[in-house]
KOLGU-4560 file (N, C-alpha, C; in nm, 3 decimals, padded with zeros to 5 digits):
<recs>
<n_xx: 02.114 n_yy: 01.251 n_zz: 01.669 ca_xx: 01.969 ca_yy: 01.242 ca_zz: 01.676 c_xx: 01.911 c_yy: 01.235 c_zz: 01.534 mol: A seq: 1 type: UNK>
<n_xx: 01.842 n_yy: 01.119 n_zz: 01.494 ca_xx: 01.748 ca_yy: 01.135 ca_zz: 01.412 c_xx: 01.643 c_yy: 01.195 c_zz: 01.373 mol: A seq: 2 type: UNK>
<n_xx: 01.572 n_yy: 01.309 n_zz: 01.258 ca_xx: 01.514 ca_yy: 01.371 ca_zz: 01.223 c_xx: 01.426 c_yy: 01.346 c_zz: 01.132 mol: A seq: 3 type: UNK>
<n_xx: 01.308 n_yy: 01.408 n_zz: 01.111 ca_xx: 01.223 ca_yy: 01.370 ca_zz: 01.003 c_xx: 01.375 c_yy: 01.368 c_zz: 00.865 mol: A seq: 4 type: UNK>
<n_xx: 01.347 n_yy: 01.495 n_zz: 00.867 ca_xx: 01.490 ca_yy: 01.513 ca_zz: 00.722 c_xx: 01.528 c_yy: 01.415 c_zz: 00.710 mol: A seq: 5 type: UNK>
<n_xx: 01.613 n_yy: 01.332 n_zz: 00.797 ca_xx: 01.716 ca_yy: 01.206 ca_zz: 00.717 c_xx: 01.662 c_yy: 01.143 c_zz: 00.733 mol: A seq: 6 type: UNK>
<n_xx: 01.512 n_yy: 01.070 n_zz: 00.763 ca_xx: 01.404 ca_yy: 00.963 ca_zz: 00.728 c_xx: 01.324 c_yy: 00.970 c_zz: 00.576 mol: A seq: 7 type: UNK>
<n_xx: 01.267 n_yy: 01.109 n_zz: 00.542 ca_xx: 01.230 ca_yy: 01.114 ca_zz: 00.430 c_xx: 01.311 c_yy: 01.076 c_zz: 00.344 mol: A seq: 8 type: UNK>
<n_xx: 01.418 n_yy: 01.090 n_zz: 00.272 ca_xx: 01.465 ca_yy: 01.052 ca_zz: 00.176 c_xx: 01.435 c_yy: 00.934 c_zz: 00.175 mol: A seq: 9 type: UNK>
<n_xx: 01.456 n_yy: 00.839 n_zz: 00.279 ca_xx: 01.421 ca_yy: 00.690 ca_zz: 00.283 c_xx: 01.300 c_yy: 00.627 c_zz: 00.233 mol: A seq: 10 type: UNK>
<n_xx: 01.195 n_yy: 00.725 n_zz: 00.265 ca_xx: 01.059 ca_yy: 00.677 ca_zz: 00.271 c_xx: 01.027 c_yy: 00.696 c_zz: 00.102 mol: A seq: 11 type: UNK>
<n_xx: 01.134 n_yy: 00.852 n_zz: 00.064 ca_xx: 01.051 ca_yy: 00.825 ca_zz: -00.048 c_xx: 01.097 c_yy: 00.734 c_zz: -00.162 mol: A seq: 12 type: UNK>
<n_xx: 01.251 n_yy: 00.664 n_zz: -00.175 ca_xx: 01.309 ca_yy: 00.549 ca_zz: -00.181 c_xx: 01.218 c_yy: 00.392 c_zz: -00.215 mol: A seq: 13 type: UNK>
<n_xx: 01.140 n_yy: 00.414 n_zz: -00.070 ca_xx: 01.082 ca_yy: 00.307 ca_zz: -00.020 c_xx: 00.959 c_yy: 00.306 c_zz: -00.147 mol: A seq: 14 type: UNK>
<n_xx: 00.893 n_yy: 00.409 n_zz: -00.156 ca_xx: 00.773 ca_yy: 00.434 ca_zz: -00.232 c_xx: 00.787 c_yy: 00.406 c_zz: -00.375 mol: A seq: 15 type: UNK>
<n_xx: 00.892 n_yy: 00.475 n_zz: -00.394 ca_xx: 00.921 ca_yy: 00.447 ca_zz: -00.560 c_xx: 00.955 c_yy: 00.299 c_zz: -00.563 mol: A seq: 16 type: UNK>
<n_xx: 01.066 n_yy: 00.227 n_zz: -00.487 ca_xx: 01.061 ca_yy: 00.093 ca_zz: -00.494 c_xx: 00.931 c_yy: 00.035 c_zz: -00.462 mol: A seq: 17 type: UNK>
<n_xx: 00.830 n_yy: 00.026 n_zz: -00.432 ca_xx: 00.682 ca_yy: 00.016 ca_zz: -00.402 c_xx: 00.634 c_yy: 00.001 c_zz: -00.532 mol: A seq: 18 type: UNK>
<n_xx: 00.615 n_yy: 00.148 n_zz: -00.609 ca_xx: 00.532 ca_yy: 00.199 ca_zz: -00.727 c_xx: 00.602 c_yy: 00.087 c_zz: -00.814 mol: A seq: 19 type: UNK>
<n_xx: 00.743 n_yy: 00.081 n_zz: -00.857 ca_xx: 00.830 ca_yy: 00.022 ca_zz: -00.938 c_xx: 00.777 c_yy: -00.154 c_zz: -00.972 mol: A seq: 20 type: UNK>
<n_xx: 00.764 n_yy: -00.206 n_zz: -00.861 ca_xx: 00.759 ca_yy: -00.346 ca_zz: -00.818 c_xx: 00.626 c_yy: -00.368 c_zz: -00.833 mol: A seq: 21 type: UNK>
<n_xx: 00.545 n_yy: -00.285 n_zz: -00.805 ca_xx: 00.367 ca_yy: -00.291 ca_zz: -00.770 c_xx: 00.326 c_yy: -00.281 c_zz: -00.980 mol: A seq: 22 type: UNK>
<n_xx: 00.381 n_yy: -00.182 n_zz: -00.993 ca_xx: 00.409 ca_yy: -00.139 ca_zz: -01.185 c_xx: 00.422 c_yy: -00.275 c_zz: -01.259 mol: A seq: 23 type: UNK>
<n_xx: 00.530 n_yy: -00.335 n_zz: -01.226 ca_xx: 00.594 ca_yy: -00.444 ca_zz: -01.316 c_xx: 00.484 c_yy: -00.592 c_zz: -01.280 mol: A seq: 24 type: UNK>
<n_xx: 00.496 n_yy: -00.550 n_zz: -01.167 ca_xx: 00.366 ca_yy: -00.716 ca_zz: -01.118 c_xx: 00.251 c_yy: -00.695 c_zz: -01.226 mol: A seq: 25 type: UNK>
<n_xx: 00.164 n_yy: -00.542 n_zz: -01.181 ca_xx: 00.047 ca_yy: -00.536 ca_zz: -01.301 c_xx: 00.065 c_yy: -00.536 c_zz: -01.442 mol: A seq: 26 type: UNK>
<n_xx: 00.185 n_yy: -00.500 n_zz: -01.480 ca_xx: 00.220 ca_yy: -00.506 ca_zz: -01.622 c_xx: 00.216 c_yy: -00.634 c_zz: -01.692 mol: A seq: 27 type: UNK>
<n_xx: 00.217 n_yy: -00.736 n_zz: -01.587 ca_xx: 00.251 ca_yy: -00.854 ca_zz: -01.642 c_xx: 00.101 c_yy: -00.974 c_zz: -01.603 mol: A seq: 28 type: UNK>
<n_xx: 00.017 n_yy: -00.893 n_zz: -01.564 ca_xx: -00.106 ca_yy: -00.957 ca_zz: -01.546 c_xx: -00.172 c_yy: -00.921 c_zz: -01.679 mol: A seq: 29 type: UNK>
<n_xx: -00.171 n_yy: -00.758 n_zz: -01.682 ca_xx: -00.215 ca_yy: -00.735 ca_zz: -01.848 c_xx: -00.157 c_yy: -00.767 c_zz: -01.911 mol: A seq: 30 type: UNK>
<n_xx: -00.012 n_yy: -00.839 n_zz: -01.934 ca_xx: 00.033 ca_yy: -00.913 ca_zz: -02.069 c_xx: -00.044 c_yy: -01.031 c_zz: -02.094 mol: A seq: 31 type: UNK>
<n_xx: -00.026 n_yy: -01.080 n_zz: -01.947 ca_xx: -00.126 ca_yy: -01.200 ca_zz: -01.971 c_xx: -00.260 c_yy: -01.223 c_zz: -02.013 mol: A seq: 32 type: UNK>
<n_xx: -00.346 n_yy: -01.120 n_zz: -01.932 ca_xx: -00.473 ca_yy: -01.096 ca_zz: -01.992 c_xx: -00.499 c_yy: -01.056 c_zz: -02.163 mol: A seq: 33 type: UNK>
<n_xx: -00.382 n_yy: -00.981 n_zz: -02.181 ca_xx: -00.417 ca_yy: -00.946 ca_zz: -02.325 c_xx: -00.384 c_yy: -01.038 c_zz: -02.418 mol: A seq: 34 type: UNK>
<n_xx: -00.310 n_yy: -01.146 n_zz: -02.402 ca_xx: -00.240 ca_yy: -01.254 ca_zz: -02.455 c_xx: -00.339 c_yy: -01.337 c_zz: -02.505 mol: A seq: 35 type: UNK>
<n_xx: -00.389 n_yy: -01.400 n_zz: -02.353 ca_xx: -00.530 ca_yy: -01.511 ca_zz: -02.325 c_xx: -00.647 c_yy: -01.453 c_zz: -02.376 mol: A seq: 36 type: UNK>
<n_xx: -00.695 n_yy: -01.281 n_zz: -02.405 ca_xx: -00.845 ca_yy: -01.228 ca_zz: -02.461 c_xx: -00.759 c_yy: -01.273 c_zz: -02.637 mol: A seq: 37 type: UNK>
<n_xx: -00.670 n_yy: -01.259 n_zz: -02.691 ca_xx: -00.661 ca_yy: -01.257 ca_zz: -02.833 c_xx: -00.679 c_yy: -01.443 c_zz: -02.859 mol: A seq: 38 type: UNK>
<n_xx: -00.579 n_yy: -01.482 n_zz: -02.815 ca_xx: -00.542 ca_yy: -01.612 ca_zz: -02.803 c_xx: -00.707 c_yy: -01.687 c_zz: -02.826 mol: A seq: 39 type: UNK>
<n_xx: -00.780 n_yy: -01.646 n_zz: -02.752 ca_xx: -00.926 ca_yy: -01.722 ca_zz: -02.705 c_xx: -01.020 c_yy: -01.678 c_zz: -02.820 mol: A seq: 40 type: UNK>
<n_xx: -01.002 n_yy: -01.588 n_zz: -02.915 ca_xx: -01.048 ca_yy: -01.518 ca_zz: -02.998 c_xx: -01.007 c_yy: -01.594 c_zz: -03.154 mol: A seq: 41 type: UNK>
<n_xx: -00.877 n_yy: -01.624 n_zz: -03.128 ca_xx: -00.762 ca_yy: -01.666 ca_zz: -03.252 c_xx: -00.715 c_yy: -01.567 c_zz: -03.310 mol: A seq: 42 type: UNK>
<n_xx: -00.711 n_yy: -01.468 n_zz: -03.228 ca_xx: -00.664 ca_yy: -01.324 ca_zz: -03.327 c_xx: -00.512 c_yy: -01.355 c_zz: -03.280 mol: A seq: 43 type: UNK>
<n_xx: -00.419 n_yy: -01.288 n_zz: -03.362 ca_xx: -00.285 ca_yy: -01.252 ca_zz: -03.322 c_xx: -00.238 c_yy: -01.142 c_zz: -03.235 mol: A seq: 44 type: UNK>
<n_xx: -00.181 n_yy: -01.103 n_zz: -03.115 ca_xx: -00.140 ca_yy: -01.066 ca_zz: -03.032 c_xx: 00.001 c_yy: -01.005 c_zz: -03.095 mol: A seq: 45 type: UNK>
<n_xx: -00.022 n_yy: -00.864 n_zz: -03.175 ca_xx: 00.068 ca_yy: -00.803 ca_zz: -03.182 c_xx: 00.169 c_yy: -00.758 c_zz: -03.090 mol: A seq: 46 type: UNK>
<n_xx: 00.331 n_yy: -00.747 n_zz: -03.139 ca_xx: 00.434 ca_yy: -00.699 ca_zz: -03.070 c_xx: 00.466 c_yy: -00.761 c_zz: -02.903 mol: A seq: 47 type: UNK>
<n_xx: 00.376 n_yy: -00.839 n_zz: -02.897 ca_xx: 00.403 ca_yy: -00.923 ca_zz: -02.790 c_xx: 00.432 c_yy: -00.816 c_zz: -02.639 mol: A seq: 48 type: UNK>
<n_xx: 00.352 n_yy: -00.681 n_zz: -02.635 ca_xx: 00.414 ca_yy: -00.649 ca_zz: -02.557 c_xx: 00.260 c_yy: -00.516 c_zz: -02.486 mol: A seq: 49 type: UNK>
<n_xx: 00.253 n_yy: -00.430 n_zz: -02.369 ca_xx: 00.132 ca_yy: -00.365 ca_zz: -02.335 c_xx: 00.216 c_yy: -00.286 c_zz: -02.348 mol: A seq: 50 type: UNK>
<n_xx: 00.180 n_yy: -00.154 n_zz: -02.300 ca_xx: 00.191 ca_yy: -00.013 ca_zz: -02.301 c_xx: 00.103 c_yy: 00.070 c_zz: -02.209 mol: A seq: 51 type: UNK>
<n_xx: 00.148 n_yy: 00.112 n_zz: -02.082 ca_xx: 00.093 ca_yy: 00.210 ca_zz: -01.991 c_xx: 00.036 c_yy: 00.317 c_zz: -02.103 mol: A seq: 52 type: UNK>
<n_xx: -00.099 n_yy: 00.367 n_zz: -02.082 ca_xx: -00.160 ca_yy: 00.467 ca_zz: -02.146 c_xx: -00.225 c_yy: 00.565 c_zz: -02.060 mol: A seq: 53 type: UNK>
<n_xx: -00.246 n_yy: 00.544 n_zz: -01.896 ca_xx: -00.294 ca_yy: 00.619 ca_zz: -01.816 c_xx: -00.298 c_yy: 00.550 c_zz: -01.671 mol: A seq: 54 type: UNK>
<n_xx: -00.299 n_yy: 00.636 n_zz: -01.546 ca_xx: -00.277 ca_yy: 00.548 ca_zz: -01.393 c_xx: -00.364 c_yy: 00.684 c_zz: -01.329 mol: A seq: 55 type: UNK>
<n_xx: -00.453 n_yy: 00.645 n_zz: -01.263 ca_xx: -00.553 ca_yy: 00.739 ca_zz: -01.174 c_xx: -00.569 c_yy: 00.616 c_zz: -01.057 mol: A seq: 56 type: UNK>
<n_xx: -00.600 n_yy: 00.703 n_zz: -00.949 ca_xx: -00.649 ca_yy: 00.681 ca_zz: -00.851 c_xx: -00.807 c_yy: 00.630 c_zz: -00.850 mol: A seq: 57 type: UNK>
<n_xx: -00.828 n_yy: 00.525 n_zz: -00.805 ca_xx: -00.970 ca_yy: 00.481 ca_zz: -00.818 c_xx: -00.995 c_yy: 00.399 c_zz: -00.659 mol: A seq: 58 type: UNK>
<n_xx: -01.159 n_yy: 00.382 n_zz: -00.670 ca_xx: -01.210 ca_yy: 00.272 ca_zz: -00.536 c_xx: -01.215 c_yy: 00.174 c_zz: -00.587 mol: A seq: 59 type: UNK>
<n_xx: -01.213 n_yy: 00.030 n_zz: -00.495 ca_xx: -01.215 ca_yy: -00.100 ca_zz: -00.517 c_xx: -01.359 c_yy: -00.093 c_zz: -00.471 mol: A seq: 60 type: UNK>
<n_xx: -01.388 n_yy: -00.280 n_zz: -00.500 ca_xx: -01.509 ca_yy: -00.276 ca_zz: -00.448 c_xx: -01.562 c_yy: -00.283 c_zz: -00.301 mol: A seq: 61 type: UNK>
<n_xx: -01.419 n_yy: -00.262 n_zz: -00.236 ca_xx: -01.424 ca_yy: -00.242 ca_zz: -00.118 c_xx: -01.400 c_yy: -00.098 c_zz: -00.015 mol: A seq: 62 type: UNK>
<n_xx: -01.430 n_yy: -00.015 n_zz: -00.133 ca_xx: -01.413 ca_yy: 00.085 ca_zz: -00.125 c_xx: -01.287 c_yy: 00.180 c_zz: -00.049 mol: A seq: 63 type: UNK>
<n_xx: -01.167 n_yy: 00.076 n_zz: -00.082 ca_xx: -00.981 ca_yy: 00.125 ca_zz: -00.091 c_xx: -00.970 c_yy: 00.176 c_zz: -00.196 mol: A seq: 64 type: UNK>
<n_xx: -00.892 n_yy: 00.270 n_zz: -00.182 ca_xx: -00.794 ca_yy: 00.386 ca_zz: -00.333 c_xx: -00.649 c_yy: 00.286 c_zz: -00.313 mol: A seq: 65 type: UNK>
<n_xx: -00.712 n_yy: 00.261 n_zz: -00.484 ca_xx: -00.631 ca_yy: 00.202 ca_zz: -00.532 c_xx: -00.586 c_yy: 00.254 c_zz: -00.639 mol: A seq: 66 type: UNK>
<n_xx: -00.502 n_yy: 00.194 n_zz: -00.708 ca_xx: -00.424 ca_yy: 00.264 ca_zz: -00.881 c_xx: -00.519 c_yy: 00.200 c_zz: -00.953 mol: A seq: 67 type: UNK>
<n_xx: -00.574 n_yy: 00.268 n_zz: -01.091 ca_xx: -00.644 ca_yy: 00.220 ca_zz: -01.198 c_xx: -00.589 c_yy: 00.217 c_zz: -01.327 mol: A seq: 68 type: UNK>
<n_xx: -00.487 n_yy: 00.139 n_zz: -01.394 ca_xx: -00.396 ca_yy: 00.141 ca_zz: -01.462 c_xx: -00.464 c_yy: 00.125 c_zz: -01.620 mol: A seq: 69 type: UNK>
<n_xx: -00.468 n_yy: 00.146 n_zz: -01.733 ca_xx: -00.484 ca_yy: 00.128 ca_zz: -01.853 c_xx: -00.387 c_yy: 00.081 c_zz: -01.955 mol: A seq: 70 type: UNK>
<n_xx: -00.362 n_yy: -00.028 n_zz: -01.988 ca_xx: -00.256 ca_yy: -00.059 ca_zz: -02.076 c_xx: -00.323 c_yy: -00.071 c_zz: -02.236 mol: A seq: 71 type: UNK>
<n_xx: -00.238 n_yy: -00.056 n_zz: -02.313 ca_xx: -00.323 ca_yy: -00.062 ca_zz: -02.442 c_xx: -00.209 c_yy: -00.157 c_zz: -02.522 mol: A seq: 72 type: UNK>
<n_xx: -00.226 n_yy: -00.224 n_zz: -02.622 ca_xx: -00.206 ca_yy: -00.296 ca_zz: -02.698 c_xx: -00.241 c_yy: -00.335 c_zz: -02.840 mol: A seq: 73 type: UNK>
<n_xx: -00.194 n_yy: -00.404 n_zz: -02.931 ca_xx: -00.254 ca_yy: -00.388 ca_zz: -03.080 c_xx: -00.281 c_yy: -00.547 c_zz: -03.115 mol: A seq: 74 type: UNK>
<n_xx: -00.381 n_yy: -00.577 n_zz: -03.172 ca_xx: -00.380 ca_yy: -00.732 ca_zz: -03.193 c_xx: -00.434 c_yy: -00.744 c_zz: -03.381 mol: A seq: 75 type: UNK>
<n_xx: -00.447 n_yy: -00.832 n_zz: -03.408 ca_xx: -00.508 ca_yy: -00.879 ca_zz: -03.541 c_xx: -00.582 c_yy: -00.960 c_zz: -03.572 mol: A seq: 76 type: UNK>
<n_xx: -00.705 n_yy: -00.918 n_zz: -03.650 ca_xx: -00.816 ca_yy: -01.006 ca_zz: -03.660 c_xx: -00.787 c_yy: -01.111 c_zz: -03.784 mol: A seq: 77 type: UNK>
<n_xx: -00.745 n_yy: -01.015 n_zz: -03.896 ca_xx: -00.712 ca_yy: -01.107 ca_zz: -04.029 c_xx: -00.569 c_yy: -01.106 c_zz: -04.063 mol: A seq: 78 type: UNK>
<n_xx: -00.472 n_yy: -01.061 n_zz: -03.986 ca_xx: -00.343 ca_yy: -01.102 ca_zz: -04.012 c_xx: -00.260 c_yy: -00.999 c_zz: -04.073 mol: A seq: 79 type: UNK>
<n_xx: -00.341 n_yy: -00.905 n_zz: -04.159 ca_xx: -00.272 ca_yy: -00.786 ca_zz: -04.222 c_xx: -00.337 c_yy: -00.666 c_zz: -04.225 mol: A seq: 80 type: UNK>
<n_xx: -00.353 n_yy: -00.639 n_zz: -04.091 ca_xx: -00.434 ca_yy: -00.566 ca_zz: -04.022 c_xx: -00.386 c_yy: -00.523 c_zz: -03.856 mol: A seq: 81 type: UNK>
<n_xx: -00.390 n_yy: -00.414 n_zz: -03.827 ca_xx: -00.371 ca_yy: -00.374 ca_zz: -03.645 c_xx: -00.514 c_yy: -00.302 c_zz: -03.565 mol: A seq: 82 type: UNK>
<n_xx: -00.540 n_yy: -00.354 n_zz: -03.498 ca_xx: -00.672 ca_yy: -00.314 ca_zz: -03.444 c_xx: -00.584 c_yy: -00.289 c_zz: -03.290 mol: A seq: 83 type: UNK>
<n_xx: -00.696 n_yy: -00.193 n_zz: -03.248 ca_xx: -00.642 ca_yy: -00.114 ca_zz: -03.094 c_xx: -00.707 c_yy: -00.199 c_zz: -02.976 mol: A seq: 84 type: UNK>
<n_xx: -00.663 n_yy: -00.206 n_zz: -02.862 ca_xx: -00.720 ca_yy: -00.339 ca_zz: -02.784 c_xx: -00.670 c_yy: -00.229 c_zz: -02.643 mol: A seq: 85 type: UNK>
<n_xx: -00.704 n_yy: -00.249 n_zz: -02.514 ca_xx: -00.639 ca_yy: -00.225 ca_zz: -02.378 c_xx: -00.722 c_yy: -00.328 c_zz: -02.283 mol: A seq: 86 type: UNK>
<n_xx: -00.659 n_yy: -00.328 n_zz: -02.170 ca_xx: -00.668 ca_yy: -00.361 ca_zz: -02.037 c_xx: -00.680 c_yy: -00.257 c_zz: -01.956 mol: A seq: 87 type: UNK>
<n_xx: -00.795 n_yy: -00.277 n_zz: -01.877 ca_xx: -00.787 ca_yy: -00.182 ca_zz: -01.751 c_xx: -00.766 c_yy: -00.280 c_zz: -01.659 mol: A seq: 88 type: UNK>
<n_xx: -00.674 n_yy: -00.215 n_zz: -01.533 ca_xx: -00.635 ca_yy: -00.302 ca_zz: -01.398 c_xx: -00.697 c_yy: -00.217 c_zz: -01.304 mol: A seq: 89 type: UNK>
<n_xx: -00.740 n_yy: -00.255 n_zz: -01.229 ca_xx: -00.784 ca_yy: -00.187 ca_zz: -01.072 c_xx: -00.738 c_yy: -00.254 c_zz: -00.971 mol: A seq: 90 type: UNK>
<n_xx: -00.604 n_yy: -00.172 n_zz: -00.906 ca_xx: -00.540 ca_yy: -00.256 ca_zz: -00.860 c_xx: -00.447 c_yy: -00.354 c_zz: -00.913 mol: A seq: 91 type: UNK>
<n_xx: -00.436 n_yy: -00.488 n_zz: -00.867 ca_xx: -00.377 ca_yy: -00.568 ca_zz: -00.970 c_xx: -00.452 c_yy: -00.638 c_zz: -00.976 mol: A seq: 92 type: UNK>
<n_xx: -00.566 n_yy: -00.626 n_zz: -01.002 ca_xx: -00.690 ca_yy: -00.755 ca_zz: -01.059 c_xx: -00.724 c_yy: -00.714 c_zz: -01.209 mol: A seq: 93 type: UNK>
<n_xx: -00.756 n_yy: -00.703 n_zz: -01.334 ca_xx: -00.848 ca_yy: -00.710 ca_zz: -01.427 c_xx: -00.990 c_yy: -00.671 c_zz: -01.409 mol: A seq: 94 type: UNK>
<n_xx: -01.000 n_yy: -00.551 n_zz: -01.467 ca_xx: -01.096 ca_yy: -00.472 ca_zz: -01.442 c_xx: -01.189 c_yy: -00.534 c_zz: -01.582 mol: A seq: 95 type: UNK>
<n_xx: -01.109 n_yy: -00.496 n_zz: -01.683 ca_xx: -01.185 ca_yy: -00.543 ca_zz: -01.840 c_xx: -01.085 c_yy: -00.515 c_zz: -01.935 mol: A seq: 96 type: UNK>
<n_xx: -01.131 n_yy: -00.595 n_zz: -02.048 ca_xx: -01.011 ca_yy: -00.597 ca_zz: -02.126 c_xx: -01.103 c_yy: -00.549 c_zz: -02.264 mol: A seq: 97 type: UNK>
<n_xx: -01.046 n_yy: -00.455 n_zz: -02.345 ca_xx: -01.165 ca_yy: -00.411 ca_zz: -02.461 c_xx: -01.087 c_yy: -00.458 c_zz: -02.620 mol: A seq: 98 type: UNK>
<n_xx: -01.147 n_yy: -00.506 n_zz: -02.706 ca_xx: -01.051 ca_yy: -00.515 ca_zz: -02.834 c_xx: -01.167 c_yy: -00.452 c_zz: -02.932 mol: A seq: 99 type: UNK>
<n_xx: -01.100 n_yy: -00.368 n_zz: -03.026 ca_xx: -01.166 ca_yy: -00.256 ca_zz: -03.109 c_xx: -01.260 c_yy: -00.360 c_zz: -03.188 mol: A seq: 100 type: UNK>
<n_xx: -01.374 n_yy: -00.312 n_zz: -03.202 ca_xx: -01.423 ca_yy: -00.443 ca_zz: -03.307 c_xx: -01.527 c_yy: -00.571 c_zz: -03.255 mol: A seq: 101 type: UNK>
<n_xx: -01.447 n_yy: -00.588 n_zz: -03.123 ca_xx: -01.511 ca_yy: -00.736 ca_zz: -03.078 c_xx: -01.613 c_yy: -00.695 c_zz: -02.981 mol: A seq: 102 type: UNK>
<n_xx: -01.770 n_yy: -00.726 n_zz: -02.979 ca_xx: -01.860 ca_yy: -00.666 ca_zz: -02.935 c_xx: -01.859 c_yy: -00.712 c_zz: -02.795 mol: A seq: 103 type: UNK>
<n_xx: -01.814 n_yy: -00.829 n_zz: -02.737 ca_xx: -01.847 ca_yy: -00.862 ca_zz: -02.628 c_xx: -01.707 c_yy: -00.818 c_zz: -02.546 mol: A seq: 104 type: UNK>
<n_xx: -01.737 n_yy: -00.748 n_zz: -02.375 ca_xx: -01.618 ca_yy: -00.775 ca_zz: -02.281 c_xx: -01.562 c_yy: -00.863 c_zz: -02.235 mol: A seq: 105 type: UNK>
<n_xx: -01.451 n_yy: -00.855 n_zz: -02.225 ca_xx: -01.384 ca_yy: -00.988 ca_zz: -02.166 c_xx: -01.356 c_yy: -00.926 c_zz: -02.021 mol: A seq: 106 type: UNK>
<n_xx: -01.386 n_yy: -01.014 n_zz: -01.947 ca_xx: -01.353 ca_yy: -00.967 ca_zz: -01.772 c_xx: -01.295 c_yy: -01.078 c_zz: -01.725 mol: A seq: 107 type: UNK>
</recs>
């Protein structure tokens, strides 16, 4: 007979493969986003790479709890220089993308 007990382990398996896969998809929307806000700017897109900086629980605009992910990143305005930049994701959409310095948002 099957039991909760030898189902949970499964489920929570299931979840982390979830979080894992759901993680790497958004990671790679903010590479992109952060790529395309420097790129469009002509700044340089340091280290070629984001960095998780924070994940909370947030509402969509449809009012689902979703993950609200923050990636941060470093880019360059004059070349010998690192300025601080992130992406927020809500969900896996692009919430806003901020670069230290540059007055306007990119969404």
């Amino acid at each position: 007979m099957i039991t909760l007990w030898d189902i949970l382990p499964l489920l929570a398996l299931g979840g982390i493969a979830w979080y894992w896969m759901d993680s790497l998809k958004t990671r790679e929307t903010a590479l992109t986003s952060a790529r395309s806000a420097c790129s469009l700017r002509g700044f340089q897109f340091l280290d070629e790479t984001v960095a998780t900086e924070r994940t909370r629980f947030a509402r969509n605009a449809n009012g689902q709890m979703v993950l609200r992910r923050v990636y941060r990143f470093e880019f360059s305005d004059t070349g010998d220089n690192r300025r601080p930049g992130s992406v927020v994701m809500l969900g896996r959409y692009v919430e806003m993308v901020q670069m230290a310095g540059v007055l306007e948002a990119v969404k």
